[in-house]
C-alpha positions in Angstrom: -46.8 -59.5 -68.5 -46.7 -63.0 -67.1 -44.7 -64.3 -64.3 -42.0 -66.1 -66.2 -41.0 -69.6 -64.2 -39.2 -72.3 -65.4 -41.2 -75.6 -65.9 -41.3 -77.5 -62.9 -40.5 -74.8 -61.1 -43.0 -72.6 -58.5 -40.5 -69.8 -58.4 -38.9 -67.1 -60.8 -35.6 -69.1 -62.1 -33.9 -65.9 -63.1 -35.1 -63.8 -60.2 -33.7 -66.7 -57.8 -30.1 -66.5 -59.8 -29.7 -62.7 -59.2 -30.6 -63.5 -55.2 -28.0 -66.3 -54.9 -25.4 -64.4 -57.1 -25.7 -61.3 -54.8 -25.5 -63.2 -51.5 -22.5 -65.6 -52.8 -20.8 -62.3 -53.7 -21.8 -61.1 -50.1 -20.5 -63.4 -48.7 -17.5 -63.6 -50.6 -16.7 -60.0 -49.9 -17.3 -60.5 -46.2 -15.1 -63.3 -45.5 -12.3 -61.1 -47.8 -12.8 -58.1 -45.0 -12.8 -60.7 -42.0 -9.5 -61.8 -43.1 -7.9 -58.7 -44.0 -9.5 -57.4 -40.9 -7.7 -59.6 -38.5 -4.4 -59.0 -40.8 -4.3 -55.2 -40.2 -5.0 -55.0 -36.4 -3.3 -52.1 -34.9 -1.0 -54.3 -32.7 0.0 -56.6 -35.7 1.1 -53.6 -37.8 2.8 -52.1 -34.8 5.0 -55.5 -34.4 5.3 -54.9 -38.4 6.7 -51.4 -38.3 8.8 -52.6 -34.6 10.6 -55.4 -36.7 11.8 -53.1 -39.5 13.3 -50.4 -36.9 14.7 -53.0 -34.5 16.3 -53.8 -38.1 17.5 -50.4 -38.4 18.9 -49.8 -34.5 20.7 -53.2 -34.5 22.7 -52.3 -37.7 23.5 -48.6 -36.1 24.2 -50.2 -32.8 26.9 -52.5 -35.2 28.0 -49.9 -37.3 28.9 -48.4 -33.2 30.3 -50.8 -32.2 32.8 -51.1 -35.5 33.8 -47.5 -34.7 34.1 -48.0 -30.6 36.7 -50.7 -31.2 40.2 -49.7 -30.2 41.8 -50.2 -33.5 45.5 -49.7 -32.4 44.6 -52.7 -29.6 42.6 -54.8 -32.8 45.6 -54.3 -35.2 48.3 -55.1 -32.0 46.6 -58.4 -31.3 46.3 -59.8 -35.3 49.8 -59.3 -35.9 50.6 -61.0 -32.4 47.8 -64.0 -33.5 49.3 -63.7 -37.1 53.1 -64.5 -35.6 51.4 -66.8 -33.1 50.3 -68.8 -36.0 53.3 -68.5 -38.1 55.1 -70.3 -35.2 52.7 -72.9 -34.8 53.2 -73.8 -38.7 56.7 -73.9 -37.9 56.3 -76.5 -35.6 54.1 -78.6 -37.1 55.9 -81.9 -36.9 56.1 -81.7 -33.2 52.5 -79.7 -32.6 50.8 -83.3 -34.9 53.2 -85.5 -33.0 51.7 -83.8 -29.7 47.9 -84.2 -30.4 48.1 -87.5 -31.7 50.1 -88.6 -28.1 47.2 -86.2 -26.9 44.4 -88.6 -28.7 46.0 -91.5 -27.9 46.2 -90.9 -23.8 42.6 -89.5 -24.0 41.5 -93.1 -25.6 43.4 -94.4 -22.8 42.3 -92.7 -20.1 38.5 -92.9 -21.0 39.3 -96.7 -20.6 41.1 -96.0 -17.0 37.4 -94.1 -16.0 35.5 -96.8 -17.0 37.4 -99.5 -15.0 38.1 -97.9 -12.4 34.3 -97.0 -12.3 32.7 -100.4 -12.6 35.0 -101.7 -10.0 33.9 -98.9 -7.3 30.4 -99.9 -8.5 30.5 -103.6 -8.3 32.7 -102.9 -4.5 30.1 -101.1 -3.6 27.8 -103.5 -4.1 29.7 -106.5 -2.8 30.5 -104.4 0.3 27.2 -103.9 1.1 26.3 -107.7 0.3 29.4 -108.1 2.9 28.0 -106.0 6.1 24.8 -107.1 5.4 25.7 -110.9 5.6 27.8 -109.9 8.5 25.0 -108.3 10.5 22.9 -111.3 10.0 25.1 -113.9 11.2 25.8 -115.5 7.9 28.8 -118.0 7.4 29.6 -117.0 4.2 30.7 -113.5 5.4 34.3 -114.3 6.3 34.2 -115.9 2.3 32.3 -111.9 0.6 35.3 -110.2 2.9 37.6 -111.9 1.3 36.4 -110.6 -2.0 35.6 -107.0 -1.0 39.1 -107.1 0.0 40.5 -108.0 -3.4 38.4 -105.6 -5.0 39.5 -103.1 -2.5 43.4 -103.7 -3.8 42.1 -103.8 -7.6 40.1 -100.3 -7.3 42.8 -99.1 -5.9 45.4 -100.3 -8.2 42.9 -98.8 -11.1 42.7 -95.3 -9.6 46.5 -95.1 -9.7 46.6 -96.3 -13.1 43.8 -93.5 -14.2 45.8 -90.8 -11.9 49.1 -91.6 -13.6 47.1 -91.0 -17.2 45.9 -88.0 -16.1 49.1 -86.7 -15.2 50.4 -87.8 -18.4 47.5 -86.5 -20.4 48.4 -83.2 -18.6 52.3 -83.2 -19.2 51.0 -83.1 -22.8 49.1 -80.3 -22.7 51.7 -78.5 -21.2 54.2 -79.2 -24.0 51.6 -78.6 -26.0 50.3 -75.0 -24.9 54.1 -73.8 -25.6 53.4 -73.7 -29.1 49.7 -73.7 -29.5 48.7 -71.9 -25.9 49.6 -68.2 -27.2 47.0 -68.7 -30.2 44.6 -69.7 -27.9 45.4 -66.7 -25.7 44.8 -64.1 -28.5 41.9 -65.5 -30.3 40.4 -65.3 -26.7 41.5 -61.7 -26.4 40.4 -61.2 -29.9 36.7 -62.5 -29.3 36.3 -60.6 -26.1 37.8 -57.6 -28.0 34.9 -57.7 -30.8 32.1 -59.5 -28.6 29.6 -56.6 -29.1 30.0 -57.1 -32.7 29.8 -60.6 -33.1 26.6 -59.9 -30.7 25.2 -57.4 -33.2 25.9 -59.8 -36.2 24.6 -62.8 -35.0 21.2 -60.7 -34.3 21.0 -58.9 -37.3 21.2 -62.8 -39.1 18.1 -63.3 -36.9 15.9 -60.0 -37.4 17.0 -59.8 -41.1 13.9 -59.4 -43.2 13.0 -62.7 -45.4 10.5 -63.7 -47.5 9.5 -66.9 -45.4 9.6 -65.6 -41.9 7.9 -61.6 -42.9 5.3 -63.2 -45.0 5.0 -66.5 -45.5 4.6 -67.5 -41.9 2.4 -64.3 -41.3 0.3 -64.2 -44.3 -3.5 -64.7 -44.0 -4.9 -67.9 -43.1 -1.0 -69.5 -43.0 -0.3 -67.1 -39.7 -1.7 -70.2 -37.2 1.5 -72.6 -38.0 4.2 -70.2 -36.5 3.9 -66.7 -36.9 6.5 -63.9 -35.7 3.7 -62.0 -35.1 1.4 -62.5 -31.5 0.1 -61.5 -28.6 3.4 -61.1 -26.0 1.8 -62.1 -23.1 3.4 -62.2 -19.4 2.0 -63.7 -16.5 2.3 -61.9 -12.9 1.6 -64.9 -10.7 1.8 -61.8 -7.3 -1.1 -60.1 -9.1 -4.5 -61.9 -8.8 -8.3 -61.4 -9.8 -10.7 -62.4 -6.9 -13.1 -64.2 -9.5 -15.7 -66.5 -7.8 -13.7 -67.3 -4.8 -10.8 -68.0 -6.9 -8.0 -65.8 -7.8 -6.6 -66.0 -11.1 -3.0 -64.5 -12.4 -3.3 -61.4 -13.8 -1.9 -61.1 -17.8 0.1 -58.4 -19.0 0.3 -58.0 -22.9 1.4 -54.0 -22.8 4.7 -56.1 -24.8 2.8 -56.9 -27.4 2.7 -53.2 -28.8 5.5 -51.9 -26.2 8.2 -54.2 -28.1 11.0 -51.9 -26.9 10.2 -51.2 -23.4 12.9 -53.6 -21.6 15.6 -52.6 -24.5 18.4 -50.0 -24.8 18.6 -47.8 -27.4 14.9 -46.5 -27.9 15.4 -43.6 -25.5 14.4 -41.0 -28.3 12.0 -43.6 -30.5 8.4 -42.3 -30.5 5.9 -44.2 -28.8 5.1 -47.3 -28.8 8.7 -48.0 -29.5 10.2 -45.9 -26.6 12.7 -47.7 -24.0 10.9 -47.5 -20.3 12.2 -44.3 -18.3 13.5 -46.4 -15.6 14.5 -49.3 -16.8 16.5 -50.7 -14.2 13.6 -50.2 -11.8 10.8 -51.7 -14.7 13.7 -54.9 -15.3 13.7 -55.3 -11.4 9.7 -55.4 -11.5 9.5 -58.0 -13.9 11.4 -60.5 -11.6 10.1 -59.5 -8.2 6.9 -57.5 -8.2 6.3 -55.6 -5.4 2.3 -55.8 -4.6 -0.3 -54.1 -1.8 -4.1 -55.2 -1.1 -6.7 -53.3 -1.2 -9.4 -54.3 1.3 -12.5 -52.3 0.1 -12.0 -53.9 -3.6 -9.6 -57.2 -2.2 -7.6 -56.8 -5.4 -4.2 -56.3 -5.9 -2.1 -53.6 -7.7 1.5 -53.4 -8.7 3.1 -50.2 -7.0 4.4 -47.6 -9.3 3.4 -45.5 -11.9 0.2 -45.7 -14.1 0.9 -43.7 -17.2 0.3 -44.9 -20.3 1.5 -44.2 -23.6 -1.9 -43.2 -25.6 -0.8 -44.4 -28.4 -2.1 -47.8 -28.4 -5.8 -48.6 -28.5 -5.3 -50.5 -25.1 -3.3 -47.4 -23.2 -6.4 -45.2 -25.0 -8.9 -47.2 -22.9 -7.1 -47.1 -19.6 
């Protein structure tokens, strides 16, 4: 059978459509792999799985500190804020009358700074214009002292007029803490007495799982804008690579799978997710790293212990 070809053609139309369809879909199906590829990396699914049990230990570590607060001591200091408050609303009249006073010196004494300031600034200057003419011989220096005096008098006069609005500013608050200072007091004791929690909360809003931040910013070919997930990399300026007469920072990115290492509360979390055995000696490493040369290789090492976790494909090749 003959050779079919097109007309105007020296090849085999149809033959030529089956070898383009192939390699598009080759093609196709390799730049599909790439991309997953780089999405499931060990490391990245790692951070993936680290995300959803920091998740979990940050709401146990809450639900801790819920139980751990002394509820007799919690209850005692409401009901002392609750009366606190009750008095306040009492006084309301004279607590309004108080911070409007309050308001009203502040305005003034902003303006008290502000003279007082660009008179020491321009007697400054015009003191120094003074000695300098002085020095020099100049006639008109017995004129400038003259006028550095004045100013002397008026800055002087100014300071005493922005003391006395501080002190009045101050007899203010004073009147004004009787009624409003044990509020303050409690809500202070109140905060301190629940500051794990509103720790806990506050990074639970942050580590909560969302659409945008889990996903969206993650998802393949969007994950270059601003992923959660990357390389945690550290840089340990005291240990250097002797690379071509030049030594370079050595970069540590055992973080990057080894989220939990410099966090409490992983003691008993499998690895990589395990808290550091000595943790006070590894957070003390990070700020000051204690380093020895050696003069057959003239590298440098970090002193203390080299096991890793062989878990991760990086503490495999070690």
């Amino acid at each position: 059978m003959a050779e079919k070809k097109g007309v105007g053609h020296a090849y085999n139309v149809d033959f030529l459509n089956v070898v383009f369809a192939a390699s598009s879909l080759f093609l196709f199906l390799s730049a599909v792999w790439m991309v997953w590829d780089d999405y499931n990396r060990e490391w990245k699914n790692f951070q993936r799985r680290f995300a959803n049990l920091e998740y979990e230990v940050t709401r146990q570590s809450l639900q801790k500190a819920v139980r751990d607060v002394d509820k007799n001591k919690l209850a005692q200091l409401q009901a002392q804020e609750a009366a606190a408050r009750k008095n306040v609303s009492a006084n309301q009249a004279k607590v309004d009358e108080l911070q409007a006073k309050q308001k009203e010196v502040e305005a003034r004494l902003f303006r008290a700074t502000a003279d007082f300031q660009y008179m020491k600034a321009t007697y400054d200057q015009d003191r120094y214009d003074f000695e300098a003419s002085r020095a020099n011989g100049d006639p008109s220096a017995a004129k400038k002292q003259q006028l550095v005096q004045e100013e002397a008098r008026r800055m002087e006069e100014l300071n005493l007029a922005r003391e006395k609005t501080e002190a009045e500013k101050a007899d203010i608050q004073k009147q004004l803490g009787q009624y409003t200072g044990q509020v303050a007091t409690l809500a202070k004791q109140l905060d301190e007495l629940q500051a794990e929690q509103t720790r806990l909360n506050k990074r639970l809003a942050v580590i909560a799982p969302s659409l945008v931040k889990d996903y969206f910013r993650n998802a393949p070919l969007l994950d270059f804008m601003a992923p959660t997930i990357k390389v945690q990399q550290i840089i340990l300026p005291n240990v250097v690579d002797d690379v071509n007469f030049i030594r370079v920072p050595k970069m540590d990115r055992c973080q990057t799978c080894h989220l939990a290492i410099d966090k409490k509360g992983y003691e008993n979390r499998p690895q990589p997710f395990k808290t550091h055995p000595n943790l006070e000696l590894f957070l003390g490493g990070r700020t000051r790293r204690r380093t020895r040369s050696k003069k057959k290789s003239g590298r440098r090492r970090t002193t203390g212990s080299s096991r890793t976790c062989g878990t991760t494909r990086c503490c495999r090749r070690r």
